[in-house]
C-alpha positions in Angstrom: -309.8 -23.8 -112.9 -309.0 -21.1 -109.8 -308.0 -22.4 -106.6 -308.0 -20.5 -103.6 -304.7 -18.7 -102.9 -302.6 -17.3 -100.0 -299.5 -16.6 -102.1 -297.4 -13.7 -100.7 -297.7 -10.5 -102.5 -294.3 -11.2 -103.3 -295.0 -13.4 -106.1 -297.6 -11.0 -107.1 -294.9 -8.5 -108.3 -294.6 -9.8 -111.8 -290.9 -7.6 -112.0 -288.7 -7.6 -108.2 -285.7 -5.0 -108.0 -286.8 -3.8 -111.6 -285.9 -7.3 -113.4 -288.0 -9.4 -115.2 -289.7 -12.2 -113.1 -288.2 -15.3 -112.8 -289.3 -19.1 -115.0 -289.4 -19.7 -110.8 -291.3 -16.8 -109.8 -293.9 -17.0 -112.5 -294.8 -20.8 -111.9 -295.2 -20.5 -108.1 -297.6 -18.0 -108.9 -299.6 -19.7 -111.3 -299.5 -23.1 -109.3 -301.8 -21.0 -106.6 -304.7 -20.9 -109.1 -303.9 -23.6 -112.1 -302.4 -26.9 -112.2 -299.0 -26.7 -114.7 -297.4 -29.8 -116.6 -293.5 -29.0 -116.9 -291.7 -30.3 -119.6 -287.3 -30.1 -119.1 -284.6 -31.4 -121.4 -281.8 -33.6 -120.7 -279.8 -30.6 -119.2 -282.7 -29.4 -116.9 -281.7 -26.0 -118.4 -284.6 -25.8 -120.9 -288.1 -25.7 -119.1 -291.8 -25.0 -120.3 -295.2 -24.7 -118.2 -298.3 -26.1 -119.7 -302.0 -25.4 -118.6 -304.6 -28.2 -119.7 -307.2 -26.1 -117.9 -306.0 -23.0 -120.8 -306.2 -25.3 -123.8 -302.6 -26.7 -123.6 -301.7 -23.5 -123.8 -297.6 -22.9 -123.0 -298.0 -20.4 -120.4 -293.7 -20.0 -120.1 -290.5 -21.0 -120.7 -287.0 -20.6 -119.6 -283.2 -21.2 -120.8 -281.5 -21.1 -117.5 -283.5 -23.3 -115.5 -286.0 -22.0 -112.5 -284.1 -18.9 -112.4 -283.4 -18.2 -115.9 -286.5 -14.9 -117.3 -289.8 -16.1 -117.9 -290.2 -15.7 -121.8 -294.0 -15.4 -121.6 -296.6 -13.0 -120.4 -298.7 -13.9 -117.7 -301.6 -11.9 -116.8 -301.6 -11.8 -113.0 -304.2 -9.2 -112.5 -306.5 -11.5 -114.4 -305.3 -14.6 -112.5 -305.6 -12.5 -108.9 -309.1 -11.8 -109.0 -310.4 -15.2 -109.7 -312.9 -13.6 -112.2 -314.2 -14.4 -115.5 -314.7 -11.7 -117.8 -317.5 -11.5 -120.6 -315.8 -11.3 -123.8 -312.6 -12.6 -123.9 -310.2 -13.9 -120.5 -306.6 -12.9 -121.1 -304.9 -14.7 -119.3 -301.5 -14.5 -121.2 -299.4 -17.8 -122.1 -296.6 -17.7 -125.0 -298.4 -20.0 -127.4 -301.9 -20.7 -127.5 -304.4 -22.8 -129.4 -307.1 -20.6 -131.2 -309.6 -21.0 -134.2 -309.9 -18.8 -136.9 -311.7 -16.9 -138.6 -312.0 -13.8 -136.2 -314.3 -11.3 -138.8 -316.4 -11.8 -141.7 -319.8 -13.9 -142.6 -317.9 -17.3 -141.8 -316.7 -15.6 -138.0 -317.0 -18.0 -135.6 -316.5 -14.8 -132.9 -319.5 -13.3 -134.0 -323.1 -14.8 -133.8 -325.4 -14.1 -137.0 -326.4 -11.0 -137.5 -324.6 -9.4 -134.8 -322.4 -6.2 -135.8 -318.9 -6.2 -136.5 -318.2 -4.4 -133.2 -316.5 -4.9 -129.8 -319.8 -5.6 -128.4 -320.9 -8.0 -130.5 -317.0 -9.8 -130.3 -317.2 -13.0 -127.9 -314.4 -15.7 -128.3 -315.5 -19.0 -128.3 -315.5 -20.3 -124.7 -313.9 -23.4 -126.1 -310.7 -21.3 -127.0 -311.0 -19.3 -123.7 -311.9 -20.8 -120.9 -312.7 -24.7 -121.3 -310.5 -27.2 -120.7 -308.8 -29.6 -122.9 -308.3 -33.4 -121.9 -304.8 -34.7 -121.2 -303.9 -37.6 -123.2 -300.2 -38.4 -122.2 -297.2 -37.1 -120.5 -293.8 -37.5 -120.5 -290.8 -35.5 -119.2 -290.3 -33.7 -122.8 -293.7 -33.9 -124.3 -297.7 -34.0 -123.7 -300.3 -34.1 -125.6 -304.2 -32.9 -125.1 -307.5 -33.4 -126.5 -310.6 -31.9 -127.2 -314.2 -32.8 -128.5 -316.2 -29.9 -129.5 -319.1 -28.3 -131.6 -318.7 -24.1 -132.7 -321.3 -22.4 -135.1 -320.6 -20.1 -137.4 -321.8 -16.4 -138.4 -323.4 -17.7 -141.6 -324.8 -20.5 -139.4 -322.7 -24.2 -140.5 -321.9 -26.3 -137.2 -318.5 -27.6 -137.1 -318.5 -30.5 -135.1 -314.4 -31.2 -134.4 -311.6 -33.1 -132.5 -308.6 -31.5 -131.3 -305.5 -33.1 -130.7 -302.8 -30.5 -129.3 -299.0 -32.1 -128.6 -296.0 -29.9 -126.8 -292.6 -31.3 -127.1 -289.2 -29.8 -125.6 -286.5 -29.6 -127.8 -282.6 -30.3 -127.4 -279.9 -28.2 -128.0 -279.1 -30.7 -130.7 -282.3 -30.6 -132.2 -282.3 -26.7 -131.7 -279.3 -26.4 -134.1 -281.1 -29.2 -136.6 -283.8 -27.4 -136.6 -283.2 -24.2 -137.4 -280.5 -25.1 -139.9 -277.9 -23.6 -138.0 -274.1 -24.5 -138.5 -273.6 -23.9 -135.0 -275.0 -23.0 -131.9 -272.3 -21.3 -129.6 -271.9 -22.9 -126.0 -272.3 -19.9 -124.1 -276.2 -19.0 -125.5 -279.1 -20.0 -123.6 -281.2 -21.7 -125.4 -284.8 -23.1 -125.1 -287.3 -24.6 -127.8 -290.9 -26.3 -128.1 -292.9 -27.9 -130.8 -296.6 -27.7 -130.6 -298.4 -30.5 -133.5 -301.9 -28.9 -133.6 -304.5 -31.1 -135.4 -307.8 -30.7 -136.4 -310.5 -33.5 -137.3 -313.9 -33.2 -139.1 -315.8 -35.6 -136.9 -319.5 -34.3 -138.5 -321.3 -36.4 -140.9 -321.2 -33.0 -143.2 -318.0 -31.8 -145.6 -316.3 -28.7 -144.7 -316.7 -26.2 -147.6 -316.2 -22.9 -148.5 -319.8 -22.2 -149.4 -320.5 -22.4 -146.1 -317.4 -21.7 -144.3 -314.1 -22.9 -143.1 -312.1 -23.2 -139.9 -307.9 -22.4 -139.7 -305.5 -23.5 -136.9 -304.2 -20.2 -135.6 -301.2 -20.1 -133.0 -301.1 -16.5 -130.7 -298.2 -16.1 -128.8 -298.0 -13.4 -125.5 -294.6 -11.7 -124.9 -293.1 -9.5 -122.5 -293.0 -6.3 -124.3 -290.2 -3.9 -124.0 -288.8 -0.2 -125.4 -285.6 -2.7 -127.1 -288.0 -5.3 -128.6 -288.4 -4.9 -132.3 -290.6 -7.8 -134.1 -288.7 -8.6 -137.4 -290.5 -10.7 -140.0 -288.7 -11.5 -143.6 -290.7 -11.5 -146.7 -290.7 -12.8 -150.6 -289.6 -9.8 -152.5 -290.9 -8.9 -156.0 -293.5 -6.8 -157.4 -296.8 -5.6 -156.1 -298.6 -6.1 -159.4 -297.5 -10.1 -159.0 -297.4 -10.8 -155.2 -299.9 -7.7 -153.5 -299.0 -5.3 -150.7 -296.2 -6.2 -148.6 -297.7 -6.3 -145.3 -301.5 -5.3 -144.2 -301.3 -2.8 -141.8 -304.9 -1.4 -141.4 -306.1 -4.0 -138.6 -306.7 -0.8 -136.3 -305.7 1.6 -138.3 -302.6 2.4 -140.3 -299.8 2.0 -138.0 -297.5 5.4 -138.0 -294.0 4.8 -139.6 -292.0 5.4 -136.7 -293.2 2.4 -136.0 -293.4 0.2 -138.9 -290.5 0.0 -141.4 -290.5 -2.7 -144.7 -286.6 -2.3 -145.6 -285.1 -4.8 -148.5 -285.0 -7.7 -146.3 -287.0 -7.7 -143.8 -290.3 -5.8 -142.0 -289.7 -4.1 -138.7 -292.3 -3.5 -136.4 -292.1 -2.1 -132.6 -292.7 -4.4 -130.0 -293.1 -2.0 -127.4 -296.4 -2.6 -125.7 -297.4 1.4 -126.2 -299.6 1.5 -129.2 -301.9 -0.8 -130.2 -301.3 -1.9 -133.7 -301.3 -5.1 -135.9 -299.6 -6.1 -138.9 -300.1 -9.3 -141.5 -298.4 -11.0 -144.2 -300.4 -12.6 -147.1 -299.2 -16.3 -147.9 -297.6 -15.1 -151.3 -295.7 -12.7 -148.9 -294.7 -14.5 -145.7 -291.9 -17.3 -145.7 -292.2 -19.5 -142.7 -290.2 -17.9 -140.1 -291.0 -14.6 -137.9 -289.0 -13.6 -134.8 -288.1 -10.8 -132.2 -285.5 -9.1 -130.5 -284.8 -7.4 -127.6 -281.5 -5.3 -127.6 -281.4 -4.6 -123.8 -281.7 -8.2 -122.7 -280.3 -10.0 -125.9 -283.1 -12.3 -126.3 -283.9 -13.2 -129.5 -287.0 -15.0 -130.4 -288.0 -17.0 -133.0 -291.2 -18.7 -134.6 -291.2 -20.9 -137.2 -294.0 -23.4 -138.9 -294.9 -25.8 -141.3 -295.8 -23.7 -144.6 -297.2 -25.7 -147.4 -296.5 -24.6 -150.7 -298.6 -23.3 -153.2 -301.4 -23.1 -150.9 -303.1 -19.5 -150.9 -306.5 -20.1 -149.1 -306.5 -18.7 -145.6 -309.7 -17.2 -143.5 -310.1 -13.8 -143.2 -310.5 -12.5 -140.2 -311.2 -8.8 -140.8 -314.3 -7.3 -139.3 -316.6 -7.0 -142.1 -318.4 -8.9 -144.2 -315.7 -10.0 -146.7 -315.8 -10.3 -150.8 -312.7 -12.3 -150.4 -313.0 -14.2 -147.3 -310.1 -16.8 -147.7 -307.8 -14.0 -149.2 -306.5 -13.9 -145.3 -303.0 -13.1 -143.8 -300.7 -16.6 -142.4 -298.2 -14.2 -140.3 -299.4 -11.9 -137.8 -298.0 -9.4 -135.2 -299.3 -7.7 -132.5 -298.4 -4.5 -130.7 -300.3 -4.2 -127.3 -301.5 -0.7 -126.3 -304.6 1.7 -124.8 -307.4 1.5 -127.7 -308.2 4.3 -126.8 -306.3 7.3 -125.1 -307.0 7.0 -121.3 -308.1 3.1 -122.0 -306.3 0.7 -120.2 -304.8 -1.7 -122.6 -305.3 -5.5 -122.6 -301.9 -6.5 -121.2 -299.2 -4.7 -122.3 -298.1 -7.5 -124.2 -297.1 -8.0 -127.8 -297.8 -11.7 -130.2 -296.9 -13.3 -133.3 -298.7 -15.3 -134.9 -298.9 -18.0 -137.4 -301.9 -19.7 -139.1 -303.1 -23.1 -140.9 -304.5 -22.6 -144.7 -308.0 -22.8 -144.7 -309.4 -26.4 -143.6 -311.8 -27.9 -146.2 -312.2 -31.1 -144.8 -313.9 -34.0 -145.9 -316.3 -36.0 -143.0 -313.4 -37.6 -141.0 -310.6 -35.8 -142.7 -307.8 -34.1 -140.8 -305.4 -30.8 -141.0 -302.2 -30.4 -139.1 -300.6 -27.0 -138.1 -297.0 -27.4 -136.6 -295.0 -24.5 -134.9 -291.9 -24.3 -133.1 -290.7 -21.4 -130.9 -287.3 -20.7 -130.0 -286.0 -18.4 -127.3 -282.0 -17.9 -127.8 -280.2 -15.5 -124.8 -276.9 -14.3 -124.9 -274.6 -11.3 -126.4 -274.7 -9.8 -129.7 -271.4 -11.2 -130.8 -272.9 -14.7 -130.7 -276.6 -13.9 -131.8 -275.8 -11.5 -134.8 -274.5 -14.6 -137.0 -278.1 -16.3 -136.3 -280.1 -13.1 -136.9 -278.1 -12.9 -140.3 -278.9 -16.5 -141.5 -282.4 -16.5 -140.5 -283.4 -12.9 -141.0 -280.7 -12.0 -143.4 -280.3 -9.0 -141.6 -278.2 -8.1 -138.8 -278.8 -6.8 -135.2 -277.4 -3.3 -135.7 -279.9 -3.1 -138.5 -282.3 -3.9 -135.7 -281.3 -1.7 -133.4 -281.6 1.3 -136.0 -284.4 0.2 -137.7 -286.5 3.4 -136.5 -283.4 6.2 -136.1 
């Protein structure tokens, strides 16, 4: 995957003059180690960078052409020293393709018998490190593939075919998307759909006896003091529909950072305490987002939520009495796990998840998601925050006052 490199330490300097780096800046530096498939729209305003040697994984994206902000997090540390690290290679990328579960007696992160402990943790290589194949390109959309086996804690072999597509979005198909009325000429605007499928290509049946997979989508962001993570949920009653959101991943995150107000959960996306939240199927609804006051960028994530599905892996590190009583939505604060630790990025994610796959010998399961990254003032963002989020940005912006 590395190449050898005489890039300038310029492009090594992920922020210059105290800005964000550039969709430009980013891409020259990852050119000097990976090869990138960009994808542009009609306008050549809209722009994504794809990695076939990272899974297909969107490593950026940008609504104002090569000089517009780089949306995604890029690890350049990692990148720089050409090494490969034990456990898990963060490398960044704004959407990538991952495998769950992460915990429990079906883990496929954990080898049987090993403790539920960072030690123990490895991610699959396949996920990580190896490459997937690249089927077809286009100007607006490719598509990758992968052939590959993974065993599980409890010991099942899933023997599987990936098929990973990336497609651009219009403007048009922005607004049709999204449901919006109207998308105000002055935002910047840029969008990709990932179709994520999954095939049993073993001559055995995918149960739960023995364990299931789920399609699960991370995305890396730039973190910042401004960015809150805002996530609607289905209201009602606890007796009915359970907890509103799990927040004991790594603990229970502190409430000046985590808020569950009528409409919507708030949760700091400020790279400076490491911290995890999820939503439970009978919870979520099929959108999450961000937003980051300073720079106006809102960001969205939606995906293709079946109904009255409420099997998901588990991915808590334990061994599990409910292991397909998993979270679909997830959200990830970066920070030092452990005070003078360095932290993984700083970063923060959200995520979104497949139900769990029981598939028959030559069956498939499709997870879609789409990201959107809108830029501009609050005047022309707050009516979008309101009809997706019904909530508006000052109720962002004093979330946690």
């Amino acid at each position: 995957m590395k190449k050898e490199t005489s890039t300038t330490d310029a492009l090594h300097v992920p922020q210059a003059n105290g800005k964000r780096a550039t969709y430009a800046d980013e891409v020259a530096f990852m050119e000097e180690y990976i090869d990138l498939i960009q994808l542009t729209d009609a306008s050549n305003q809209s722009k994504v960078a794809i990695s076939a040697a990272l899974q297909g994984r969107v490593m950026t994206s940008s609504a104002f052409g090569t000089e517009g902000r780089s949306y995604g997090w890029i690890n350049r540390e990692l990148f720089k020293s050409k090494d490969t690290l034990e456990h898990i290679n963060v490398f960044g990328g704004e959407e990538r393709f991952w495998l769950g579960p992460e915990g429990g007696q079906y883990s496929i992160f954990f080898k049987k018998g090993a403790e539920f402990t960072l030690d123990d943790w490895y991610t699959p290589k396949l996920i990580d490190l190896e490459p997937f194949d690249v089927k077809d390109v286009s100007s607006t959309s490719a598509t990758f593939t992968k052939k590959a086996s993974l065993k599980n804690y409890a010991g099942f072999q899933f023997d599987m075919e990936i098929e990973r597509e990336v497609a651009i979005l219009s403007k048009e198909a922005i607004q049709k998307e999204l449901g919006l009325q109207t998308l105000s000429g002055n935002l910047k605007t840029v969008a990709y759909q990932t179709t994520n499928t999954l095939t049993n290509i073993g001559q055995s049946d995918w149960k739960k006896e023995t364990g299931l997979l789920s399609i699960w989508m991370l995305g890396m962001f730039n973190h910042s003091p401004h960015t809150t993570i805002l996530i609607p949920y289905v209201q009602g009653d606890t007796t009915e529909l359970g907890q509103v959101v799990n927040d004991t991943y790594f603990g229970k995150v502190p409430s000046d950072r985590l808020v569950v107000k009528e409409n919507a959960i708030f949760f700091k996306g400020d790279g400076e305490y490491r911290s995890k939240i999820g939503l439970t199927p009978l919870r979520a609804k099929d959108i999450a987002g961000s937003y980051d006051s300073a720079s106006g960028i809102l960001t969205i994530v939606k995906y293709n939520k079946p109904e009255n599905v409420t099997d998901y892996v588990n991915s808590m590190w334990e061994i599990q009495e409910e292991p397909f009583s998993g979270d679909v939505i997830n959200a990830y604060n970066d920070g030092a796990p452990e005070p003078g630790a360095k932290p993984l990025g700083p970063f923060y994610e959200l995520e979104t998840s497949s139900p769990a796959l029981a598939l028959k010998s030559g069956e498939s399961g499709t997870h879609i998601q789409t990201t959107y990254h809108i830029e501009g003032d609050e005047a022309s963002l707050n009516p979008i925050v309101q009809e997706l989020f019904g909530v508006t940005i000052n109720e962002i912006k004093t979330a946690f006052k």
